[in-house]
SERO-496522 format. One line per field, with one value per residue (C-alpha): residue number from 1; residue in three letters; x, z, y. Coordinates in steps of 0.05 Angstrom, whole numbers, plus 5000, padded with zeros to 4 digits. Each point is the difference from the previous one (the first is absolute). Example, Ala and Ser with C-alpha at 12.3 -4.5 7.8 and 13.67 -1.06 7.14 Angstrom:
// SERO-496522
lofi: 1:2 .
guke: Ala:Ser .
c1: 5246:5027 .
c3: 5156:4987 .
c2: 4910:5069 .
//
This chain:
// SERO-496522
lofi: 1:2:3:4:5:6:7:8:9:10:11:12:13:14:15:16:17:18:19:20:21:22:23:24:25:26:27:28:29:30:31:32:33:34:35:36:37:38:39:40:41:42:43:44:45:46:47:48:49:50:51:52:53:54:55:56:57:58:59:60:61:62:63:64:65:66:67:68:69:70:71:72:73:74:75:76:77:78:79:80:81:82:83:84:85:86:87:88:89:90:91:92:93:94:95:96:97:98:99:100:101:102:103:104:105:106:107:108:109:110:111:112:113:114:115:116:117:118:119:120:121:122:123:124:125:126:127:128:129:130:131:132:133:134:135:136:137:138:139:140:141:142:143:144:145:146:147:148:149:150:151:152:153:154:155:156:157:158:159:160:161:162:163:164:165:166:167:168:169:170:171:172:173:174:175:176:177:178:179:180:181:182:183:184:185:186:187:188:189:190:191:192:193:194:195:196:197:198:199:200:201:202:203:204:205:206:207:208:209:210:211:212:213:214:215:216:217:218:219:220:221:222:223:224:225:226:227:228:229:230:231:232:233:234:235:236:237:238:239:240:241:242:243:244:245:246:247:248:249:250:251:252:253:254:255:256:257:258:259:260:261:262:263:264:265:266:267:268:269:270:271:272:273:274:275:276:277:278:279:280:281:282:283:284:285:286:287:288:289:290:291:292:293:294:295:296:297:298:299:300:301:302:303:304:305:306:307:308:309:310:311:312:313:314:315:316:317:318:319:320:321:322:323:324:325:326:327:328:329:330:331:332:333:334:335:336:337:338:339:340:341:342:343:344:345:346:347:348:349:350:351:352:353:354:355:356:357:358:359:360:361:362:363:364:365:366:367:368:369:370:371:372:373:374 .
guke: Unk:Unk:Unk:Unk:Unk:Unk:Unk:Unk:Unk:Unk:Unk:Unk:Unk:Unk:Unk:Unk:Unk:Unk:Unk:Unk:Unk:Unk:Unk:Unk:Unk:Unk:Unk:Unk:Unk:Unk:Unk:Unk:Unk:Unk:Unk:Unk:Unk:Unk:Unk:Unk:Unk:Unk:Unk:Unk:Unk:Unk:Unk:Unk:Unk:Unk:Unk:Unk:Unk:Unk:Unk:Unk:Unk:Unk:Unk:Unk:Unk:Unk:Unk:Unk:Unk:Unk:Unk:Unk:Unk:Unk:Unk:Unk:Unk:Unk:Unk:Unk:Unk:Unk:Unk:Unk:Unk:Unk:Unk:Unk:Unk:Unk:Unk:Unk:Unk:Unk:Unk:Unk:Unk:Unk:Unk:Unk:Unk:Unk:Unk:Unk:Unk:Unk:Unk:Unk:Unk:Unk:Unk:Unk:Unk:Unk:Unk:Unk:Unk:Unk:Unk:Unk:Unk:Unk:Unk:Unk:Unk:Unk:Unk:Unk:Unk:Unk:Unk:Unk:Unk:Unk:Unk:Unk:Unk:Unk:Unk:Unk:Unk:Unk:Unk:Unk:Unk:Unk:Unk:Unk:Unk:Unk:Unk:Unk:Unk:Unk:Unk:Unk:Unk:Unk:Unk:Unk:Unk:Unk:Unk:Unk:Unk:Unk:Unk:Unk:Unk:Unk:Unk:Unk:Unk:Unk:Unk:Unk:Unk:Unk:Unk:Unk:Unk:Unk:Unk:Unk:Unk:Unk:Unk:Unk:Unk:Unk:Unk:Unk:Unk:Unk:Unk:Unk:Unk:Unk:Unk:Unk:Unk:Unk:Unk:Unk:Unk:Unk:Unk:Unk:Unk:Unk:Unk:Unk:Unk:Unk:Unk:Unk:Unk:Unk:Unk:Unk:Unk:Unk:Unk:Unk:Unk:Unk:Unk:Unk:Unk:Unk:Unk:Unk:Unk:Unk:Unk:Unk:Unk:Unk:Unk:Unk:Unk:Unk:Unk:Unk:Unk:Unk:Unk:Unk:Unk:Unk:Unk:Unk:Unk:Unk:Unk:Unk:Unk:Unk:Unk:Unk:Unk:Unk:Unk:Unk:Unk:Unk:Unk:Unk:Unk:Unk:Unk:Unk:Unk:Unk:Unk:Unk:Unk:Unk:Unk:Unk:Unk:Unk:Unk:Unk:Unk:Unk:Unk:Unk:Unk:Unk:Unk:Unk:Unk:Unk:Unk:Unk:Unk:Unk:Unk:Unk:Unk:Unk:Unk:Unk:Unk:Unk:Unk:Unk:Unk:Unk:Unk:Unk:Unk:Unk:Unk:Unk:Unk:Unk:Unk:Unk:Unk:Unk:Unk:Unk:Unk:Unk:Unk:Unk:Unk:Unk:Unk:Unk:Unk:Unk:Unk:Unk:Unk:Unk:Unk:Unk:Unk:Unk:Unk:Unk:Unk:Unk:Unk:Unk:Unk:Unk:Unk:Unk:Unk:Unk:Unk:Unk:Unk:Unk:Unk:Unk:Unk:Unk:Unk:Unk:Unk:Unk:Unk:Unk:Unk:Unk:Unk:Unk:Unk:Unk:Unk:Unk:Unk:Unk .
c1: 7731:5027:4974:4931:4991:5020:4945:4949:5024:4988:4930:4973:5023:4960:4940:4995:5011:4941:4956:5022:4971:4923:5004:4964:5012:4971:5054:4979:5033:5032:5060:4994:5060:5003:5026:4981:5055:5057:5061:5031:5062:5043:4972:4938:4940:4948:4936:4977:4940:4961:4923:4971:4937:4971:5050:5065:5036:5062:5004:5065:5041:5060:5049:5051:5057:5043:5054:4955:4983:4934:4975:4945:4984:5021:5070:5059:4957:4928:4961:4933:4953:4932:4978:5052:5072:5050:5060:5066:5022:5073:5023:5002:4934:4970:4962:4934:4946:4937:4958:5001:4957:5026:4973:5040:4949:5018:4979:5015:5075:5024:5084:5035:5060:5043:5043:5085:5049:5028:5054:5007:5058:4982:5057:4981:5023:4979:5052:5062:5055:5029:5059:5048:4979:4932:4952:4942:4955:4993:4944:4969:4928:4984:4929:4991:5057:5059:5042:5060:4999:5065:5031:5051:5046:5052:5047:5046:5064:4969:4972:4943:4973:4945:4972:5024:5070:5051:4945:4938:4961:4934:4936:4945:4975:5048:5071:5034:5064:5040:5036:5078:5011:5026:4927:4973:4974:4933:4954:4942:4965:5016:4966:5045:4975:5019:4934:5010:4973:5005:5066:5034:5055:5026:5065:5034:5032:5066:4986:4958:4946:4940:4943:4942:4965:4949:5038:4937:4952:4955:4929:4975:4957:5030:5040:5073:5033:5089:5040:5072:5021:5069:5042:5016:4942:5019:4982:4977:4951:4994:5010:5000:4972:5023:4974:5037:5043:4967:4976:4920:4993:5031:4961:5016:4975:5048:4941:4958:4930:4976:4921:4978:5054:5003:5038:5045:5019:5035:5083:5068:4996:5050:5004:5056:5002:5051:5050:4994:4953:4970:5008:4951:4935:4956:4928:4950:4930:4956:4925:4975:4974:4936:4929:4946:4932:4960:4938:5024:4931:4966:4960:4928:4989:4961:5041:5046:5067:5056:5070:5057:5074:5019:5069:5044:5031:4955:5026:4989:4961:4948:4994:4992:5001:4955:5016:4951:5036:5053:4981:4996:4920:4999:5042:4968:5018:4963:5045:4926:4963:4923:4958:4934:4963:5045:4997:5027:5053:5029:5021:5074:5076:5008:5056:5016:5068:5020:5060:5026:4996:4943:4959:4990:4954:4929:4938:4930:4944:4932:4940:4934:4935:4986:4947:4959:4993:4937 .
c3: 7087:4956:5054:5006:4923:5014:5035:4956:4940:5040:5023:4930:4964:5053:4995:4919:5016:5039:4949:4943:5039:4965:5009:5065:5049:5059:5015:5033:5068:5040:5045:5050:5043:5077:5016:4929:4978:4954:5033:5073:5037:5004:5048:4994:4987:4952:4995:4927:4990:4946:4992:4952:4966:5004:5015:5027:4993:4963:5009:5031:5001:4951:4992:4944:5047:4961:4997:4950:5045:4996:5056:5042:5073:5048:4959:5020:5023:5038:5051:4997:5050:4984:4930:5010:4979:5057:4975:5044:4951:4976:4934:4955:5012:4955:4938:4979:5043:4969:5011:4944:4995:4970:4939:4995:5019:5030:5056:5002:5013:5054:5004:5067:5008:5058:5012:4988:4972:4936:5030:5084:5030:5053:5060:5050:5063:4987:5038:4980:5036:5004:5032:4947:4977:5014:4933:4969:4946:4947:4952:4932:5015:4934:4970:4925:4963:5047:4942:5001:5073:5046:5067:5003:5058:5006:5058:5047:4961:4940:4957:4968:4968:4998:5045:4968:4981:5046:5065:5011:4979:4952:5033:4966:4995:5067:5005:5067:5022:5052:5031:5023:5015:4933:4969:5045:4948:4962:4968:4951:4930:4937:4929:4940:4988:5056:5044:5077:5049:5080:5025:5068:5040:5029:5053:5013:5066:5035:5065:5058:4996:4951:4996:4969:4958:4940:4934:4965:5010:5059:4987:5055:5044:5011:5060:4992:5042:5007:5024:5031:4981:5027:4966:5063:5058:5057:5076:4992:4942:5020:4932:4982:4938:4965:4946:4955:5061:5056:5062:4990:5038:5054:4996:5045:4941:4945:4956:4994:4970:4966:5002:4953:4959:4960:4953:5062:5020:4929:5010:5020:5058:5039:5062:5047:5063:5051:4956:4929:4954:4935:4923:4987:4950:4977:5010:4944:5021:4944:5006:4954:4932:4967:4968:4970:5031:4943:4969:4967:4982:4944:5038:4969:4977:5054:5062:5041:5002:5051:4984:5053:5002:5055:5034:5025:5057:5030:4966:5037:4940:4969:4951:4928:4932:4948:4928:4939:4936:5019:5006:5075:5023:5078:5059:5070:5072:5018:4955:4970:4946:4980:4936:5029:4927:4955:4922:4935:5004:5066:4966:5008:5016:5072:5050:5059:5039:5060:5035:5003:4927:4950:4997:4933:4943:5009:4950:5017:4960:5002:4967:4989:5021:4961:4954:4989:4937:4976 .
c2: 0997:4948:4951:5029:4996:4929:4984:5042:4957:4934:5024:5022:4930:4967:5048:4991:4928:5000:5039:4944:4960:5017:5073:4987:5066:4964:4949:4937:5011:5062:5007:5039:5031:5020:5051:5029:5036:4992:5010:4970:5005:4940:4951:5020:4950:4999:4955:4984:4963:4970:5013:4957:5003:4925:4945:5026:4923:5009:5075:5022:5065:5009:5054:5018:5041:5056:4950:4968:4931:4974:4956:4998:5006:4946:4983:5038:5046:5019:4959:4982:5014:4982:5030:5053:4993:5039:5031:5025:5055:5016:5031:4941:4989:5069:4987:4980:4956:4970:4931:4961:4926:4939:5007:5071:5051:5053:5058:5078:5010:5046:5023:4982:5053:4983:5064:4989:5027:4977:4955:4988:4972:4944:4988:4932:5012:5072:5027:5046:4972:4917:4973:4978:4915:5016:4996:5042:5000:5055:5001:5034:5015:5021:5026:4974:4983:4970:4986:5037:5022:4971:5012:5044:5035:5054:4977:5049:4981:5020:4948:4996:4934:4955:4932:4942:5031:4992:5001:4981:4926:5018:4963:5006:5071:5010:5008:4958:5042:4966:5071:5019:5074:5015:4990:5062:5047:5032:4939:5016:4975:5012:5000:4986:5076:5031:5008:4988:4968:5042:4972:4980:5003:4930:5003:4942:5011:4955:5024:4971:5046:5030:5034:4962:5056:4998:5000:5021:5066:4998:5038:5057:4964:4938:4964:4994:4957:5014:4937:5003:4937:4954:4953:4969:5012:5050:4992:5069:5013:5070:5046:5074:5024:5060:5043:5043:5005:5004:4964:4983:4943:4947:4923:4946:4959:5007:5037:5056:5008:5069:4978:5052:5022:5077:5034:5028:4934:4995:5011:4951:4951:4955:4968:4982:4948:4999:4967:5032:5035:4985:5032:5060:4983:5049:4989:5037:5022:5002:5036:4944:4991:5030:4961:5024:4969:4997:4954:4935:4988:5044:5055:5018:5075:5042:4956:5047:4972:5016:4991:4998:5015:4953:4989:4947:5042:5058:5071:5060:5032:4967:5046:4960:5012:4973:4992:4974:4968:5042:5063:5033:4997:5018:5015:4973:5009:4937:4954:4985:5022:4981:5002:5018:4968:4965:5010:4967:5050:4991:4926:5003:4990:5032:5002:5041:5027:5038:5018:4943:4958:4988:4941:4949:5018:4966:5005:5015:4975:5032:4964:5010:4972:4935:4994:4943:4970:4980 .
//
C-alpha cells in the first residue's frame, strides 16, 4: 500500500505541475501505452510512445521510479524503436511515465507497476547444491528503499550472521561467497526492521556427486530441467533420479527434464550414478503471482471497460475477486469482470485475488467528454 501511495504522490506532483504550466487542460502532447494497462509481470515489455501535437523534436519519455530516480528513456534503461521507447520490465522500474519537451512541458502521466514482492532474494547459478571451492552470487533485489536491507544466513552448525562478517565479499548490490561444506545453510534478505525477503537453501557438498536443482521457486507451467552433475566425469553418465524416495526415472544423460511442471511435481530429489549419490534439495512449485489488467489510460464515461485477474502459472479455478477502494465489489468465475458504461463513480483504487495471492492496488480514472472552449 505504502508503495502504491508512492506512486499516487509522484503522479499528482507531476499532474499539478502540468496545470501550472497556464492552466491549460489540453497538454501539448500524449503518451500513449501498449498494452494499456498498469500493471506487468516481471519480464514483461511495454511500448510507450509520445504523440505530439506539432513538432515532436526534443520530445522524449521520462520517468520518476518509486526509488525516486528520474531519468529518461534510452539511459540505463528503455530502447528506442522508432517514436516509441521499448521497455524490458522488472521491479525497479514502477513509477510514473510522461513525455516531457525540452523546454519542460509535459504529457498525461500513466503508473507502470511491475508485480514483486517487497524484497527478492536473487541466487546465480540458480541451483541449490555446489561442490565445496565453487562460488555464487547472492543478491538484495529490493523495491524502494534498499537502505537497510543485508544478506544474511543461518548455517547447520548454528550461526547466524551477516555477508561481509566473517564470510562472504560485498559486490555491489551482490554478495560473492566462495563455499566449503560448513557454509551449507538457509540464505535470505533482511531489513534493519525485520521484513524478509523468500529464502533458500544452498548445500555445499565434499563428495563427487550433486544434483543441480533450482534454488529459487519455479512457476506451474514452466520447463524444469534436473542435472546429475560429476566432479570428476564418469564413462557411464547413466543417473537415477529419486523423489521423496523413490525411483521416477533412469537417463543415460545425467539429467532429466519435467517439460511442464505442476504443483505434484513439488517434493525432495536426488540422484545417484554407479559410484555415489548426491545431497537431497527441495524443489518448490509455486502457481505464480497475481495482476490486475486494468486501463493505464483514463477511460471516458459511457465506454465499457473489462478488467482481468490474470496469472503467472495457470490455477485450476479462475474464479476472481474484485474489490473497489477497498471494499469487496464482485466475485467472477471468469477471473474477469466488465463495466458495460462507465461513470464518474466507478473512478477508483481496484485490485483483485484468488486462491492463490492478491494482486497490487491500481487506480482507474474515468473522465468526461471534453468541452470546447469558445
Amino acid at each position: 500500500m505504502e508503495h502504491t501511495c508512492l506512486l499516487h504522490l509522484l503522479l499528482s506532483t507531476l499532474v499539478y505541475c502540468s496545470l501550472g504550466q497556464g492552466g491549460d487542460l489540453s497538454p501539448p502532447a500524449s503518451l500513449s501505452i501498449s498494452p494499456d494497462r498498469s500493471q506487468f509481470f516481471k519480464y514483461e515489455s511495454v511500448s510507450l510512445s509520445c504523440e505530439v501535437q506539432g513538432n515532436s523534436t526534443g520530445w522524449r519519455v521520462v520517468r520518476n521510479t518509486s526509488r525516486g530516480i528520474l531519468s529518461e528513456c534510452n539511459t540505463d534503461w528503455g530502447k528506442p524503436q522508432g517514436s516509441s521507447c521499448i521497455v524490458s520490465l522488472i521491479p525497479s522500474h514502477s513509477g510514473v511515465y510522461w513525455c516531457e519537451s525540452g523546454s519542460g512541458e509535459h504529457s498525461n502521466a500513466v503508473i507502470i507497476s511491475v508485480l514483486s514482492n517487497q524484497a527478492s532474494l536473487i541466487v546465480s547459478p540458480d541451483t541449490s547444491q555446489f561442490f565445496k571451492y565453487e562460488s555464487v552470487s547472492l543478491s538484495c533485489e529490493v523495491l524502494g528503499n534498499s537502505a537497510g536491507w543485508r544478506l544474511k544466513r543461518y548455517t547447520v552448525s548454528g550461526e547466524r550472521s551477516d555477508c561481509g562478517g566473517n564470510w562472504g565479499k560485498p559486490q555491489g548490490s551482490s554478495c560473492i561467497v566462495s563455499l566449503i561444506p560448513s557454509h551449507s545453510g538457509v540464505y535470505w534478505c533482511e531489513s534493519g526492521s525485520g521484513e524478509h525477503s523468500n529464502a533458500v537453501n544452498i548445500t555445499v557438498h565434499d563428495g563427487a556427486v550433486i544434483l543441480e536443482s533450482p534454488a529459487l521457486p519455479v512457476t506451474e507451467g514452466d520447463s524444469v530441467t534436473l542435472r546429475c552433475r560429476y566432479q570428476v566425469t564418469p564413462s557411464n553418465l547413466t543417473a537415477d533420479f529419486y523423489k521423496d524416495g523413490s525411483l521416477i526415472r533412469n537417463e543415460t544423460t545425467r539429467e532429466m527434464t519435467i517439460p511442464a511442471v505442476s504443483e505434484s511435481d513439488e517434493g525432495l530429489y536426488k540422484c545417484t550414478n554407479s559410484e555415489e549419490e548426491s545431497p537431497e534439495s527441495w524443489m518448490t512449485v509455486t502457481a505464480g503471482a497475481v495482476i490486475l489488467e486494468s486501463p493505464a489510460l483514463p477511460v471516458t464515461e459511457g465506454d465499457s471497460v473489462t478488467l482481468r485477474c490474470r496469472y503467472q502459472g495457470t490455477p485450476s479455478d479462475l474464479t476472481a475477486v474484485f474489490y473497489k477502494d477497498g471494499s469487496l465489489i464482485r466475485t467472477e468465475t471468469t477471473g474477469e469482470m466488465t463495466i458495460p458504461a462507465v461513470s464518474k463513480l466507478d473512478e477508483g483504487l481496484y485490485k483483485c485475488n484468488n486462491s492463490e495471492g492478491e494482486s497490487p492496488e491500481s487506480w482507474m480514472t474515468a473522465t468526461g467528454d471534453r468541452v470546447e472552449e469558445g
